[in-house]
C-alpha positions as CSV (number, residue, x, y, z in Angstrom):
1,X,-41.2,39.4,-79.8
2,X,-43.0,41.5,-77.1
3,X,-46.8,42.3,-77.5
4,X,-49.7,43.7,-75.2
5,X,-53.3,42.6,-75.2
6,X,-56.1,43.9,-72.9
7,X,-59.3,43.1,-72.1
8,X,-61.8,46.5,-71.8
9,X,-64.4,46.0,-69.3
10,X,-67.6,47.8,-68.6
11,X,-71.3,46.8,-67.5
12,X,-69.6,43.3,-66.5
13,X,-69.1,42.8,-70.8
14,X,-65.6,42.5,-72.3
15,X,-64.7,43.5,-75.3
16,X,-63.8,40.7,-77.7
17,X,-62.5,40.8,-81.3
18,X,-63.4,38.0,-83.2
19,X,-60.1,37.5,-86.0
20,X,-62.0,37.0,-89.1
21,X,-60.7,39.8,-91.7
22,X,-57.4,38.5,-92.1
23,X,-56.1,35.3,-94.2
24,X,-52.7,34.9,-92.9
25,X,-53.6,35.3,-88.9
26,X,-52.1,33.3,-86.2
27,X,-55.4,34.5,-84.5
28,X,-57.6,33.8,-87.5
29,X,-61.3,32.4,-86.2
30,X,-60.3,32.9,-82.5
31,X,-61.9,35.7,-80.0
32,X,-59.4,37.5,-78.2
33,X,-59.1,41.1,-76.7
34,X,-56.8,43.8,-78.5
35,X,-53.7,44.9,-78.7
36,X,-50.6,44.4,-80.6
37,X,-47.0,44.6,-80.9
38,X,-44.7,47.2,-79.2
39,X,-43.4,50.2,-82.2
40,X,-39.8,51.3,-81.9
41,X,-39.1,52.7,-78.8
42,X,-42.3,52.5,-77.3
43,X,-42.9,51.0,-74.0
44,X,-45.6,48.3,-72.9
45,X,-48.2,51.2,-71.9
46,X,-47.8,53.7,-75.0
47,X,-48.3,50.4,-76.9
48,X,-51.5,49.3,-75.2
49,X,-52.7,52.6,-74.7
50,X,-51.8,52.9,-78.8
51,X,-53.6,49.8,-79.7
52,X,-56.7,50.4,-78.1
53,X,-57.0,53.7,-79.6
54,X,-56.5,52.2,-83.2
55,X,-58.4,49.1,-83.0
56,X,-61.6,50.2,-80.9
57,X,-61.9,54.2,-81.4
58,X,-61.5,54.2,-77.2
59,X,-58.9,56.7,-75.8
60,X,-58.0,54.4,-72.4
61,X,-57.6,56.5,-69.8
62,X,-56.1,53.7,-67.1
63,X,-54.8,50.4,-68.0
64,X,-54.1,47.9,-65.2
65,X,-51.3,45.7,-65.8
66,X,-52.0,41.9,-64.9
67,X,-49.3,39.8,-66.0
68,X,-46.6,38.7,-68.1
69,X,-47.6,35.7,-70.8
70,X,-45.0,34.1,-72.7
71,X,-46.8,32.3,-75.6
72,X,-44.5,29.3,-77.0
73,X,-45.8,28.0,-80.7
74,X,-44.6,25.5,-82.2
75,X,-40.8,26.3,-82.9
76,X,-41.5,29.8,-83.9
77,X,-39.6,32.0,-81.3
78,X,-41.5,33.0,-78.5
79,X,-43.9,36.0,-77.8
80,X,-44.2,37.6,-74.0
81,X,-47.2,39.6,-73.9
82,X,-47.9,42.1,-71.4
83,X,-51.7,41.4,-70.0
84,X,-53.5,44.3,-69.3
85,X,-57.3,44.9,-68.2
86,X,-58.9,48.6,-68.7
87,X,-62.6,50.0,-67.5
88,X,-61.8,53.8,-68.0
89,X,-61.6,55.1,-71.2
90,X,-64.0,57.7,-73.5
91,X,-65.1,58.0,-76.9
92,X,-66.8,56.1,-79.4
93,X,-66.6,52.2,-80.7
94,X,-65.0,52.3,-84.7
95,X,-65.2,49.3,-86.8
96,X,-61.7,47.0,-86.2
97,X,-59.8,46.1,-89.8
98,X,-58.7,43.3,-87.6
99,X,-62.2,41.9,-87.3
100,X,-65.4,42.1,-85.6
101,X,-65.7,43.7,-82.0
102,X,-68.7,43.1,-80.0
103,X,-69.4,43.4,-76.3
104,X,-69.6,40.2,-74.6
105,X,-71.1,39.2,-71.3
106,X,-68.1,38.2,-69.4
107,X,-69.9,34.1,-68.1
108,X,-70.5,34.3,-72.0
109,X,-66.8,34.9,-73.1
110,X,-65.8,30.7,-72.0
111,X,-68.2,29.9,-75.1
112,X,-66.7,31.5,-77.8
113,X,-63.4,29.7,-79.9
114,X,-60.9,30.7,-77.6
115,X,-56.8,29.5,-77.3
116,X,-57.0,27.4,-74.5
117,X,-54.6,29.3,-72.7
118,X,-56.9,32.4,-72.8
119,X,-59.3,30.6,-70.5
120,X,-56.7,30.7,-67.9
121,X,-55.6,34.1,-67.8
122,X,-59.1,35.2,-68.2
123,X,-60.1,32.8,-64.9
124,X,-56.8,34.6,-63.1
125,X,-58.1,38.3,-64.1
126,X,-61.8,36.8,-63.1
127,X,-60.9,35.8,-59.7
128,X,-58.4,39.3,-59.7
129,X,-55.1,36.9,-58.9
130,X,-51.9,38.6,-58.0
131,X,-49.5,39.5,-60.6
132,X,-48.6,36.2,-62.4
133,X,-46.2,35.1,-65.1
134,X,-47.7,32.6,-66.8
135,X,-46.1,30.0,-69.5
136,X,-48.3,28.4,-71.9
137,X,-46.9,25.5,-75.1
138,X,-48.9,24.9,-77.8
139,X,-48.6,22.4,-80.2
140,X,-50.5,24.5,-83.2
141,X,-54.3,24.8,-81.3
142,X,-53.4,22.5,-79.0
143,X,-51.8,23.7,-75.6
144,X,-49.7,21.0,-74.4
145,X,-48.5,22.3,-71.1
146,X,-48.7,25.6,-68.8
147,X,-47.1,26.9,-66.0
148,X,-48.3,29.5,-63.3
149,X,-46.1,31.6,-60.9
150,X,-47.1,34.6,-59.0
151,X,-44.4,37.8,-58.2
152,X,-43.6,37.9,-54.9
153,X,-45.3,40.7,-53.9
154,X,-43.0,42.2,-50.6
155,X,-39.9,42.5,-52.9
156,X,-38.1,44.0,-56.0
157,X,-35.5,42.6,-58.4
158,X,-33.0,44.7,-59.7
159,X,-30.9,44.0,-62.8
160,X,-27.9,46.2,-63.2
161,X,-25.5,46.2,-65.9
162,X,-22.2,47.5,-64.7
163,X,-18.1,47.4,-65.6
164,X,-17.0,45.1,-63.1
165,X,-15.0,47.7,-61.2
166,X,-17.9,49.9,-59.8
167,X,-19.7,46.6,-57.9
168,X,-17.9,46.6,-54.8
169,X,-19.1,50.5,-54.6
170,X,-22.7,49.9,-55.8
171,X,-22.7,46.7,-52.9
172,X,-21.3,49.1,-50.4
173,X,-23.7,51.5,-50.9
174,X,-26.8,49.3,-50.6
175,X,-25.3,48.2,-47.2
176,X,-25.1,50.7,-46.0
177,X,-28.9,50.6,-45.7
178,X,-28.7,47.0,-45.2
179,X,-30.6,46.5,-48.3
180,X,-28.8,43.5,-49.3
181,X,-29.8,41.3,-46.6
182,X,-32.0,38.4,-46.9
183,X,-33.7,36.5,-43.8
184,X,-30.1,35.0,-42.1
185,X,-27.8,36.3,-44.9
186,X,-26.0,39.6,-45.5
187,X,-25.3,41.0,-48.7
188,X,-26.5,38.7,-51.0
189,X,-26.4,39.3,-54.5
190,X,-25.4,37.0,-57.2
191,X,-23.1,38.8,-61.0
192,X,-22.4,37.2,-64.2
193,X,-20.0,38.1,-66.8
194,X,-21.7,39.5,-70.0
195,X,-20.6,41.4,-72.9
196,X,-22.0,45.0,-73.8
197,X,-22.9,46.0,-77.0
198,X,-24.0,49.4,-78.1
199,X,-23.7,52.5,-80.2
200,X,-23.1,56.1,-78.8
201,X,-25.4,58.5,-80.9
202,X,-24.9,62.1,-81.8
203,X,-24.9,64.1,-78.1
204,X,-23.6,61.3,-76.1
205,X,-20.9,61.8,-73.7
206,X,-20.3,57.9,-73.5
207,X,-18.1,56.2,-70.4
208,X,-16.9,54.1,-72.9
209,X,-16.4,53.7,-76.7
210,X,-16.8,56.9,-79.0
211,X,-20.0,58.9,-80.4
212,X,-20.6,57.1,-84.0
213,X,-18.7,54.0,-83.3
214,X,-20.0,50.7,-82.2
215,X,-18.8,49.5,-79.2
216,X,-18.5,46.1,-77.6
217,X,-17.1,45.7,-73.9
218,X,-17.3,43.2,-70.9
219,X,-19.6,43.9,-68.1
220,X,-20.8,42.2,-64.8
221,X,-24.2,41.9,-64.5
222,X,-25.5,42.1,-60.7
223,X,-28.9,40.9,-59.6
224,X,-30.3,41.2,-56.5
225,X,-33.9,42.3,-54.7
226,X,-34.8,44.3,-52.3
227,X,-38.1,44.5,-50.6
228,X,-40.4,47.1,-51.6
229,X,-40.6,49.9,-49.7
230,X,-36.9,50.5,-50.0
231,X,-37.1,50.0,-53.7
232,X,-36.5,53.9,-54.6
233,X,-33.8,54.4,-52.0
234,X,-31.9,51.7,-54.1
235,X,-32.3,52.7,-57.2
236,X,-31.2,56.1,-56.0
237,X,-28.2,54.4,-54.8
238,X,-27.5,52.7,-57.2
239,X,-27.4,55.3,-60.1
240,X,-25.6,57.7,-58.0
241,X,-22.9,55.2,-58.1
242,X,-22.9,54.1,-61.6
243,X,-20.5,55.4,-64.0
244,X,-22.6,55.7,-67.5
245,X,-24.5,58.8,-68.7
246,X,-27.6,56.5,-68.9
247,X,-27.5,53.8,-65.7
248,X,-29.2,50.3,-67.2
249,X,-31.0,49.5,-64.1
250,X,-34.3,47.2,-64.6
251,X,-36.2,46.5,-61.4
252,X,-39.1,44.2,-61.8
């Protein structure tokens, strides 16, 4: 399950949400910021930007994105959150069917019935860490164990799904530019074989399979990373060589 929760800021206050309206609620007593979970097609921004809008009455204008959290409970299967903070946005606070929202005084947040992993995103945002990716187990309330790692910054990952025959061109092309190399090493990506599955809608003009039908097909997925300033060059590389109507390239 994907979600977003942010923290608005202004006047050095947060704005908490104390989850009291609610019987069945993971949340239920806790204070946390807002957000929710991503709607059909939307992506982590229109959700945030979404969920603000409902739950506080705020239109956000800017939302900075801080980190990935990937929330394990109990054996239920796990949630990655997309962190965000915001201090520009306009309008006018509404009551929350959620529960209560109140301006907090951010040295005053630590006091109120927080998840224990809260206080350690909220101490990475405090102290305006780099982009992290942090993992936090609980055991009902309890948070058994967490783990912090921090993007490196210089570079970007690609993930591109591919039919195996197209790689050679797509690693070509890259080196072109040398974009492959890493330290000592040339060209240095790593691919996996993985199995497509997807259905071509009305308007396609698929590479594969036909409009209506499902389709299911072996493909090689490539990952490598590149450093940053070069990361639109390869993208445009990339796509140019890939054969589908609609390249899946993710770069992180």
């Amino acid at each position: 399950m994907i979600t977003t929760l942010c923290y608005m800021e202004k006047n050095e206050q947060y704005l908490m949400l104390h989850r009291n309206k609610k019987e069945k609620d993971i949340n239920k007593g806790k204070w946390i910021g807002v957000g929710g979970k991503l709607e059909k097609g939307e992506t982590p921004m229109e959700c945030i930007l979404r969920e603000i809008h409902e739950e506080t009455g705020y239109k956000a204008e800017k939302c900075n994105f801080k980190g990935i959290i990937v929330f394990n409970y109990n054996d239920n299967p796990s949630e990655h959150m997309y962190l965000y903070t915001c201090s520009e946005f306009t309008g006018e606070m509404k009551p929350c069917e959620e529960g209560d929202l109140k301006w907090i005084e951010k040295e005053e947040v630590f006091k109120l019935n927080l998840w224990e992993g809260d206080k350690i995103f909220l101490d990475l945002i405090k102290k305006d860490s780099p982009f992290f990716y942090l993992t936090l187990d609980y055991n009902y309330d309890d948070l058994m164990n967490y783990k912090i790692e921090y993007e490196e910054g210089e570079f970007a990952r690609f993930e591109v799904f591919v039919p195996e025959e197209y790689v050679e061109n797509i690693v070509k092309g890259l080196g072109k530019y040398n974009l492959l190399d890493q330290g000592f090493y040339g060209s240095a990506y790593s691919t996996c074989e993985v199995i497509g599955h997807w259905t071509s809608l009305e308007g396609a003009n698929p590479f594969d399979g036909e409009v209506g039908q499902k389709s299911v097909s072996p493909e090689i997925l490539m990952k490598f990373r590149v450093r940053k300033e070069f990361k639109e060059l390869a993208y445009y590389i990339v796509k140019k060589e890939h054969p589908y109507e609609v390249a899946v390239i993710n770069v992180f």
